[in-house]
ZAMARGU-4260 file (C-alpha; in steps of 0.2 Angstrom, whole numbers, plus 5000, padded with zeros to 4 digits):
<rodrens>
0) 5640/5533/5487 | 5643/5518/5498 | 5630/5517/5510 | 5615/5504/5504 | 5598/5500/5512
5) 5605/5490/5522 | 5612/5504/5534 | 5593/5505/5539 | 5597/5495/5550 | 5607/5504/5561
10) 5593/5520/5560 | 5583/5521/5577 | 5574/5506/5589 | 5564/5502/5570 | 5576/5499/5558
15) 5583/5483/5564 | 5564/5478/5563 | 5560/5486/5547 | 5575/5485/5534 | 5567/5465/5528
20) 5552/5475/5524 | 5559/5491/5516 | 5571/5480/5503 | 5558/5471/5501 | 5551/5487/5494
25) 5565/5489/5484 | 5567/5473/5476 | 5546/5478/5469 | 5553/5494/5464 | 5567/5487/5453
30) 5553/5475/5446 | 5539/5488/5442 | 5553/5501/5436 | 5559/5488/5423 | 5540/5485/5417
35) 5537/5502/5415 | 5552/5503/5404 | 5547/5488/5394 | 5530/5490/5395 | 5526/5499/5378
40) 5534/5484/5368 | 5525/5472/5380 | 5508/5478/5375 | 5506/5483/5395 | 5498/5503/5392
45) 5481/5505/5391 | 5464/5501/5403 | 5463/5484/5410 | 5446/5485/5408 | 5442/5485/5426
50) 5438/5497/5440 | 5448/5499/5456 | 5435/5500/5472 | 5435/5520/5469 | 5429/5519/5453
55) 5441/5522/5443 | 5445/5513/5428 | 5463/5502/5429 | 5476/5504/5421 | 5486/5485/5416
60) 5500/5495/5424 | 5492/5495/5439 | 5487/5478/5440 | 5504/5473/5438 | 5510/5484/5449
65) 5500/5477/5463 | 5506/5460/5459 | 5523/5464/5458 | 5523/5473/5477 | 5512/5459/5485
70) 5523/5446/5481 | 5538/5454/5487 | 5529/5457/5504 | 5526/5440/5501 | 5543/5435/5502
75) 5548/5445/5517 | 5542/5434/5528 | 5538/5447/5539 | 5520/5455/5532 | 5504/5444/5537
80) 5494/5458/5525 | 5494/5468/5513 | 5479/5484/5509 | 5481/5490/5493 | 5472/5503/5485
85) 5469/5493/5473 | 5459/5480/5480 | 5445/5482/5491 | 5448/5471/5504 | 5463/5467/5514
90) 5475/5454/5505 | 5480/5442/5519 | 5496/5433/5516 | 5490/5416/5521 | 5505/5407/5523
95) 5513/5422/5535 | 5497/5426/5544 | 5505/5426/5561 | 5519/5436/5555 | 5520/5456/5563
100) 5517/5469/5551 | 5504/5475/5539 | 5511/5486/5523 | 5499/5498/5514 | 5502/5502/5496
105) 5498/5513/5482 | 5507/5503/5468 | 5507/5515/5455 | 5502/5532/5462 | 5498/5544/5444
110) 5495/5533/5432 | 5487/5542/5421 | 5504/5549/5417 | 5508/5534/5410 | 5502/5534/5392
115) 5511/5549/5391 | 5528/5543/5398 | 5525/5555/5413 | 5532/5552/5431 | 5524/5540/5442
120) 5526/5532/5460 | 5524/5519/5475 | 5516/5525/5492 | 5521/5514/5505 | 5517/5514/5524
125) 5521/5499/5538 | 5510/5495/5556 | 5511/5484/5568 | 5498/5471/5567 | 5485/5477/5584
130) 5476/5456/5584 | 5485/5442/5591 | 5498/5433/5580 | 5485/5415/5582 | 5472/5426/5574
135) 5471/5429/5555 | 5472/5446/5553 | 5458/5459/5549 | 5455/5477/5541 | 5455/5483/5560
140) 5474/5479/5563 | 5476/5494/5548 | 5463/5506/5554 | 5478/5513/5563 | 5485/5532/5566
145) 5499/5541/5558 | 5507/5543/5572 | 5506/5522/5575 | 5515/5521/5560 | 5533/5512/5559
150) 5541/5516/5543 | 5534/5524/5527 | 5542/5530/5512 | 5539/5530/5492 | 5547/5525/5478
155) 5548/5538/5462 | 5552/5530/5446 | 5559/5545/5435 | 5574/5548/5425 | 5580/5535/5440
160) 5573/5526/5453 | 5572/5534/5468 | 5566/5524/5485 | 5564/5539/5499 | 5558/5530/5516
165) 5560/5536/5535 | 5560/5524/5550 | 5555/5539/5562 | 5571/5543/5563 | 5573/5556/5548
170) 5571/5556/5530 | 5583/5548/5516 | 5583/5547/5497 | 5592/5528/5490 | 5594/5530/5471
175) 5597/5515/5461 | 5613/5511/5455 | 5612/5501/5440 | 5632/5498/5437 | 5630/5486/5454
180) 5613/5484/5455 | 5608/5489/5471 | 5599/5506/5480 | 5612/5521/5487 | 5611/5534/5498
185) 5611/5551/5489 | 5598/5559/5499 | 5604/5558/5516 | 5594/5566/5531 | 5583/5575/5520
190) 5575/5594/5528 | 5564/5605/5518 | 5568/5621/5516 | 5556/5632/5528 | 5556/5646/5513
195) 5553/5646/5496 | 5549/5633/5485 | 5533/5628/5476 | 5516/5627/5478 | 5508/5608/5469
200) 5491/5611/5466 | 5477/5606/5451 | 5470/5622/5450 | 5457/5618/5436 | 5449/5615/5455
205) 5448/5629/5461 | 5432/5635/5457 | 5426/5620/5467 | 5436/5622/5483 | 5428/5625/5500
210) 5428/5637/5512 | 5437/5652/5501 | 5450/5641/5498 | 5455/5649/5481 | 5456/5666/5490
215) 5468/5659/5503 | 5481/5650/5492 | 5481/5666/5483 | 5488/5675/5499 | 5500/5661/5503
220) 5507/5659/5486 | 5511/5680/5487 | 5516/5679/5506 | 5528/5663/5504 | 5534/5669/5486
225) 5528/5652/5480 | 5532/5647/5461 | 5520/5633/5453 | 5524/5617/5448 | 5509/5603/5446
230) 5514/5587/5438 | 5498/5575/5445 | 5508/5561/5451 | 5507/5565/5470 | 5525/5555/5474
235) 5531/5565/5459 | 5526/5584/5468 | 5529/5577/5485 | 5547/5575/5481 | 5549/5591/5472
240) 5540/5597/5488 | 5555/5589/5501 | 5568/5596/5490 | 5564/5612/5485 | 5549/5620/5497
245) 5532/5623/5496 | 5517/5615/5497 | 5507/5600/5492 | 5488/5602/5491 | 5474/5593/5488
250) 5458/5603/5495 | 5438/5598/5498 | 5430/5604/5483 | 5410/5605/5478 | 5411/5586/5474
255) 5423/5579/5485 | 5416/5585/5501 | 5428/5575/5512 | 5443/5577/5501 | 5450/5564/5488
260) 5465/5557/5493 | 5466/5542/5502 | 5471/5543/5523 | 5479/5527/5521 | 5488/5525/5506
265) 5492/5542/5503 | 5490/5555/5515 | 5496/5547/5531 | 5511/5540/5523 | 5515/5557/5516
270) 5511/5566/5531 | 5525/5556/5539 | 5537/5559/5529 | 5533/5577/5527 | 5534/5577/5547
275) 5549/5568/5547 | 5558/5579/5536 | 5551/5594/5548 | 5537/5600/5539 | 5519/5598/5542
280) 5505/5588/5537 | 5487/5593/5539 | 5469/5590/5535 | 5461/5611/5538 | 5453/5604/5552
285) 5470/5593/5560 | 5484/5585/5557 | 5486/5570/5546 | 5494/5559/5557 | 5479/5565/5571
290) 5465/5556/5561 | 5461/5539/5565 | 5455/5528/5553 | 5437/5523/5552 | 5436/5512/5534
295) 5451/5505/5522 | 5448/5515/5510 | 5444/5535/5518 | 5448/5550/5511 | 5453/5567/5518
300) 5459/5584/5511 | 5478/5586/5512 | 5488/5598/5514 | 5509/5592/5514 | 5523/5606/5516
305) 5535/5618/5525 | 5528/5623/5542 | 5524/5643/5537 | 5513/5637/5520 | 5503/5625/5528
310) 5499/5637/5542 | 5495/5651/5530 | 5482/5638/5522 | 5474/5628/5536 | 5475/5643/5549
</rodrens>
């Protein structure tokens, strides 16, 4: 392996544009990977004692983790704001407010896998501001489509550190070398397989899904000869997903009405990807990339595969 994050670059009319930000992305993923590793002796696992603006308690983990990637978006020069799911408002980067793009972040997707040394995960996706550069920007220039999306990608911190991104021109996996310190391809030009695979589901749920739901994965799983495989890290089962087949599912359920997952920091991002890599990408009612965003912090059900699993589902 040769090629680095830098041939980004050369990958369609975005990657000139978007490469600053993506190793910007990289250089939080080799700082958040190191914490992880360290954390246990640095007293860093645990609650934070706070509540993220879903109500769920914080992990310190995440905390850090959201630090960590808003201060390398700091340092690209190139992001005047950062939405986080971890914060409830926008974080304007004051000294770069005029500066083109917006990044919005999941820092540490599955962190409740963390007290049990269990995978965990970065969503990331990039816009183009929509306000004028003399304007400070505002939680309108994210309320943006999927298919307005520039880049978006994850990062997987596993038995390595893998940064999976597409510029809208394909799909490709960098692992991170540590003999030299830098990200690598190994995961070029990534496709899903269009049979087989895996279906990603927590079916404790199922009970609770809506409209017969249970009944139809049922089917699908029979139909599609699906396996299962459920680690509850969604960067973690999206990857398995891309690789191996299947689906991803996170359905409305008796007390999620409107799904769970968030549009922006988790299903668009993987909905573009997923499309990328020439899968599908859907709500039950459209596609993820179809829905336009109406608040920072909206929810929808998801449903992230090969083309004939999703159909089976969301027909």
């Amino acid at each position: 392996m040769s090629d680095t994050l830098n041939r980004i670059s050369e990958e369609g009319a975005n990657g000139s544009s978007m490469m600053p930000v993506i190793q910007g992305v990289g250089r939080a993923a080799i700082e958040i990977a190191a914490l992880l590793r360290g954390a246990v002796f640095r007293g860093a696992l645990g609650l934070a004692g706070g509540e993220n603006v879903q109500g769920e308690q914080q992990q310190k983990l995440d905390v850090l983790s959201d630090e960590i990637f808003l201060d390398q978006m700091r340092s690209t020069g190139h992001v005047c704001a950062v939405g986080s799911e971890e914060q409830e408002e926008l974080l304007v980067i004051d000294e770069y407010a005029s500066a083109p793009y917006l990044v919005l972040v999941d820092p540490l997707d599955g962190s409740s896998n963390l007290d049990v040394d269990g995978p965990v995960g970065t969503i990331f996706s990039v816009v183009k501001r929509k306000s004028a550069s003399d304007q400070r920007p505002d939680v309108n220039d994210t309320l943006q489509a999927g298919r307005d999306v520039i880049a978006a990608g994850y990062v997987l911190y596993g038995p390595a550190t893998m940064l999976v991104c597409s510029v809208g021109s394909g799909v490709n996996g960098y692992t991170y070398n540590t003999n030299n310190a830098r990200f690598e391809i190994s995961h070029p030009d990534i496709k899903i397989p269009q049979s087989g695979g895996y279906y990603s589901v927590n079916e404790a749920n199922s009970a609770q899904w809506l409209h017969g739901m249970a009944d139809t994965l049922i089917s699908v799983r029979h139909t599609e000869k699906l396996g299962m495989r459920y680690v509850g890290a969604m960067v973690a089962d999206i990857h398995r997903t891309l690789l191996k087949g299947g689906v991803f599912l996170y359905p409305a359920d008796a007390k999620n009405t409107t799904g769970k997952l968030r549009l922006l920091y988790e299903a668009i991002p993987m909905g573009f990807l997923m499309e990328q890599a020439g899968g599908k990408a859907h709500t039950g009612e459209q596609p993820v990339l179809d829905v336009q965003p109406e608040a920072l912090h909206q929810r929808v059900p998801v449903y992230l595969g090969s083309c004939a699993a999703v159909d089976g589902l969301t027909a």
